[in-house]
C-alpha positions as CSV (number, residue, x, y, z in Angstrom):
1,X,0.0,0.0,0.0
2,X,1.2,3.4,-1.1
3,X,2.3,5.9,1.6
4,X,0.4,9.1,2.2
5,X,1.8,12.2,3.7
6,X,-0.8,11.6,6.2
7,X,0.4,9.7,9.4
8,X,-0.6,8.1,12.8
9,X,1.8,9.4,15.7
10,X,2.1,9.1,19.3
11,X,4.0,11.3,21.6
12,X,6.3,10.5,24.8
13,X,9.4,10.5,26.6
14,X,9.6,6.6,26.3
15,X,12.6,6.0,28.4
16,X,13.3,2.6,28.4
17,X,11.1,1.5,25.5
18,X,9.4,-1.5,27.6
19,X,6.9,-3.7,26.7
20,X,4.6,-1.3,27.8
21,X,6.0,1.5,25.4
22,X,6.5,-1.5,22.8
23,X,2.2,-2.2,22.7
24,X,2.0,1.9,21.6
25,X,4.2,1.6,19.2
26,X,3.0,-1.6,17.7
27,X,-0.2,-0.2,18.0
28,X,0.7,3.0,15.4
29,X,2.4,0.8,13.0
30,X,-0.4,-1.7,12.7
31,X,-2.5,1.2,12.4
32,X,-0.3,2.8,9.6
33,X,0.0,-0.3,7.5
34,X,-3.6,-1.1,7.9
35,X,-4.8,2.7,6.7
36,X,-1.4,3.4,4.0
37,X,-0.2,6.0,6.8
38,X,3.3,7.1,8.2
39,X,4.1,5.9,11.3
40,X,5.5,8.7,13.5
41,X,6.7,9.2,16.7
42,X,8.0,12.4,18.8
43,X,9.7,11.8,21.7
44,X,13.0,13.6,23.3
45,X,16.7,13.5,23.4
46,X,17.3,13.4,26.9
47,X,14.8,12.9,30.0
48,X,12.8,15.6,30.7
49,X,13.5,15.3,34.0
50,X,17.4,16.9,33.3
51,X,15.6,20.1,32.3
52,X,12.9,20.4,35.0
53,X,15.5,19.6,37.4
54,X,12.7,16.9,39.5
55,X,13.7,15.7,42.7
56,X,15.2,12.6,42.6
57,X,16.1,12.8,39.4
58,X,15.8,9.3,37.2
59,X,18.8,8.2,35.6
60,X,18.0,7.1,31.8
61,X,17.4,3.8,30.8
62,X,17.6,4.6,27.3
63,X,19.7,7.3,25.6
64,X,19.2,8.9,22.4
65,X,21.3,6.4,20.2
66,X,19.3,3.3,21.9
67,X,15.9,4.6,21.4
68,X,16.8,5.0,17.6
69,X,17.6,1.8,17.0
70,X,14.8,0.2,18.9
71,X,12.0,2.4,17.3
72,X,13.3,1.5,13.3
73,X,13.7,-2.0,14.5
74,X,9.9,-2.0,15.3
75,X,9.0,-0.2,11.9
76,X,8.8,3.3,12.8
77,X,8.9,5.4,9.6
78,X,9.9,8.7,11.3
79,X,11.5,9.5,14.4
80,X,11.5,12.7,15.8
81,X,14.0,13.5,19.2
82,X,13.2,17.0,20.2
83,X,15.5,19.1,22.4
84,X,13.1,19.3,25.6
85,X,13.6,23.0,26.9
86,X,12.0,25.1,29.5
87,X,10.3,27.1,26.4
88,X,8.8,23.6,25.1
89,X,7.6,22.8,28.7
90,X,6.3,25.7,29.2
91,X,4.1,25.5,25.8
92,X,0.2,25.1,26.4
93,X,-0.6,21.8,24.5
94,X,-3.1,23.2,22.0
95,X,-0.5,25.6,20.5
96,X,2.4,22.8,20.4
97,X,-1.1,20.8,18.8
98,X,-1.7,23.8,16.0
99,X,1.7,25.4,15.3
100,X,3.9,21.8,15.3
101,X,2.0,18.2,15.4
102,X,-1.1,19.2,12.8
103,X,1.1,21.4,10.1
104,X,4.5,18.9,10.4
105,X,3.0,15.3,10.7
106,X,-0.9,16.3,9.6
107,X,-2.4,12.9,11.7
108,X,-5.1,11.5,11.2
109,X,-4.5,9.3,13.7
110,X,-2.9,10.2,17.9
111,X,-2.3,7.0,19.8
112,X,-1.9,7.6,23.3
113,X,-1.0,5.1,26.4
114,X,-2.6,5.6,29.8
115,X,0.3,7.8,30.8
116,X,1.3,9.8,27.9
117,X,1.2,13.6,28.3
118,X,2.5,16.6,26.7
119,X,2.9,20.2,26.9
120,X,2.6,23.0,29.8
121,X,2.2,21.2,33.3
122,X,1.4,17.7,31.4
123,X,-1.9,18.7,30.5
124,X,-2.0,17.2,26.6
125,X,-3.4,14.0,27.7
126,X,-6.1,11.6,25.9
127,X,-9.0,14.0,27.5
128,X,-7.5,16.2,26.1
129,X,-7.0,15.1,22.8
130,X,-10.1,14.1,22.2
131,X,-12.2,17.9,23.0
132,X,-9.9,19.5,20.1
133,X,-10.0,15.8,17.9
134,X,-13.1,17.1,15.7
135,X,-12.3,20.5,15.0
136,X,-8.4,19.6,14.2
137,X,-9.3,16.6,11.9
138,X,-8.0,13.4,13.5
139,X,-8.7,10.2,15.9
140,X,-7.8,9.5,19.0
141,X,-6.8,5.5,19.7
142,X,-6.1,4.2,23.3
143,X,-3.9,2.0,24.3
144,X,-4.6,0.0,28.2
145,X,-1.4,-0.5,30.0
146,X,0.5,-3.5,30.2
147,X,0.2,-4.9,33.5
148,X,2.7,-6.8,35.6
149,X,2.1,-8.1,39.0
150,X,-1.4,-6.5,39.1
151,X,0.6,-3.3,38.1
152,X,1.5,-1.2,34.9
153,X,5.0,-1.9,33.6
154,X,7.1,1.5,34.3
155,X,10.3,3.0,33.8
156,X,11.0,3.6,37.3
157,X,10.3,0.2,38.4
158,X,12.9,-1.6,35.9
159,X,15.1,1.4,37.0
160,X,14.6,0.0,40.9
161,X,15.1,-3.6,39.6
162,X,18.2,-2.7,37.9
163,X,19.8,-0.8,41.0
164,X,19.1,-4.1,42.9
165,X,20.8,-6.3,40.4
166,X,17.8,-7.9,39.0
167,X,18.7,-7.7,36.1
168,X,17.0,-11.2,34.9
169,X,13.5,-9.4,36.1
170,X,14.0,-5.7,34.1
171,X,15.0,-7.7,31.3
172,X,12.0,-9.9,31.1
173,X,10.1,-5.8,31.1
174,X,11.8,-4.2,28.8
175,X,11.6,-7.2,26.4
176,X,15.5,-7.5,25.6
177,X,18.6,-7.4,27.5
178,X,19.2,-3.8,29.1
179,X,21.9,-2.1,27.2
180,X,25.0,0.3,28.1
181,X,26.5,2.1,24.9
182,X,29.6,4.2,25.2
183,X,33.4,4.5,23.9
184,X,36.5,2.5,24.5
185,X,38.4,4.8,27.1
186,X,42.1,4.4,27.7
187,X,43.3,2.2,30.8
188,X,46.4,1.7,32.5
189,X,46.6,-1.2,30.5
190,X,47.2,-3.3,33.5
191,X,44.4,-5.9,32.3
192,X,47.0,-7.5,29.9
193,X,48.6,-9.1,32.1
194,X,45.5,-11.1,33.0
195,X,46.0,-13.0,29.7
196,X,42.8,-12.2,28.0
197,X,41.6,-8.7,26.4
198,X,40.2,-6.1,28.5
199,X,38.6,-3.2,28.2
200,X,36.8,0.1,29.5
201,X,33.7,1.8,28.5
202,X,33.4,5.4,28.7
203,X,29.3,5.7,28.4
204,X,28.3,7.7,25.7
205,X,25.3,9.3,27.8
206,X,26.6,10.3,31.3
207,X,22.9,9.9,32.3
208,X,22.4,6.4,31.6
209,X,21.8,4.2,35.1
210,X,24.2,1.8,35.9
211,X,23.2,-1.3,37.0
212,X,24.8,-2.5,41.0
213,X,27.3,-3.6,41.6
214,X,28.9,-6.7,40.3
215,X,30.1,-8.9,37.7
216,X,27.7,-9.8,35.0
217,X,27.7,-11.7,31.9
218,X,27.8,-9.5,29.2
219,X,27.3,-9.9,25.1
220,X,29.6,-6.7,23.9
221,X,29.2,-5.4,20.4
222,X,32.1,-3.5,18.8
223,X,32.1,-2.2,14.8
224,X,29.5,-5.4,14.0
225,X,31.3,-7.8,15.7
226,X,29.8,-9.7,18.3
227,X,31.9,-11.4,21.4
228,X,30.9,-12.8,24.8
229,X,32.3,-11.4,28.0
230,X,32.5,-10.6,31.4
231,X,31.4,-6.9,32.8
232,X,32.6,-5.3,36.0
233,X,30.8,-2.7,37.3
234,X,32.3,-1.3,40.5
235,X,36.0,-1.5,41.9
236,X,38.4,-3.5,40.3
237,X,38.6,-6.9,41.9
238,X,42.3,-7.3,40.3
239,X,44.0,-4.1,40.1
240,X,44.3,-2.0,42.5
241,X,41.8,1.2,41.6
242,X,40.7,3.8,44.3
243,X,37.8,4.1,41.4
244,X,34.7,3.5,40.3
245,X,35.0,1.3,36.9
């Protein structure tokens, strides 16, 4: 089916992309396929939270580079990462509705979760959506949570899970292994000497939660190739490091 110019979007911050995120999203691209739309969503670079300056503030599950390559992966057509500002979270959400989402994406389609929101104090929510729906030309389709343990899935309680080394359990919610991404950092090159190549990861995001403490079995990915491994995160059980590694 040919492509309009016409899509179905959702809008969120996403952080994590769990299974709960993962049933919007499959919900706009069975929607676009079904109706020959663009599947679109609008999301952020970093956690709003960094620019509101919330108290605690979450560390990110899922940086900029990750949430790419998750969303394509699932057969989103366009991605849009915004630069979240105070201006932007200070906008009422029926002028980010008029002057951005209607004239850039025209919808016909909004899918919204139970806790997506936009705009000034959070206030572009389904409701809200649907009052301004018939005058600005589109639907509005709802997506139920995805509940675990009598719960919705959440990024804060895969966050908790990973600071307790469950990492088994916010696996199983997020719907793939949880993911670090950085650089290659130099070392003092004193892992040689154990007699099998090391190396240390200078995250790309300085954001991104670590998971505790401990050593876990890792799958590393380095320019397409793909080797099995062992990650430390904490002090160096061999050499001698006043650090955090």
């Amino acid at each position: 089916m040919k492509m309009s110019k016409k899509s179905v979007l959702t809008i969120g911050t996403f952080d994590g992309l769990h299974l709960g995120h993962q049933k919007v999203l499959k919900k706009v691209v069975e929607i676009a396929m079904a109706e020959g739309l663009q599947s679109v969503v609008i999301s952020y670079k970093d956690h709003p939270a960094f620019v509101l300056k919330t108290h605690p503030m979450p560390k990110m599950l899922c940086p900029a580079e990750i949430k790419l390559q998750e969303m394509k992966k699932m057969g989103i057509e366009r991605i849009e990462l915004l630069d979240f500002t105070l201006e932007l979270a200070k906008t009422p959400p029926l002028k980010f509705l008029k002057d951005y989402i209607i004239p850039q994406f025209q919808p016909e389609v909004i899918v919204m979760g139970y806790d997506s929101h936009f705009g000034h104090l959070r206030q572009g929510n389904y409701d809200f959506l649907c009052r301004h729906s018939e005058e600005l030309g589109y639907r509005v389709e709802y997506v139920e949570p995805l509940l675990f343990e009598g719960k919705p899935i959440s990024s804060s309680s895969i966050r908790n899970l990973l600071l307790s080394g469950k990492i088994e359990a916010a696996n199983n919610l997020l719907g793939r292994p949880y993911r670090l991404i950085g650089k290659v950092g130099h070392s003092n090159s004193k892992g040689r000497k154990l007699g099998f190549p090391t190396a240390n990861l200078n995250l790309l995001c300085p954001h991104q939660l670590i998971p505790k403490s401990g050593i876990y079995l890792s799958k590393v990915i380095w320019q397409e190739n793909v080797f099995f491994g062992l990650t430390n995160i904490g002090c160096s059980p061999t050499v001698k490091n006043t650090g955090v590694i």
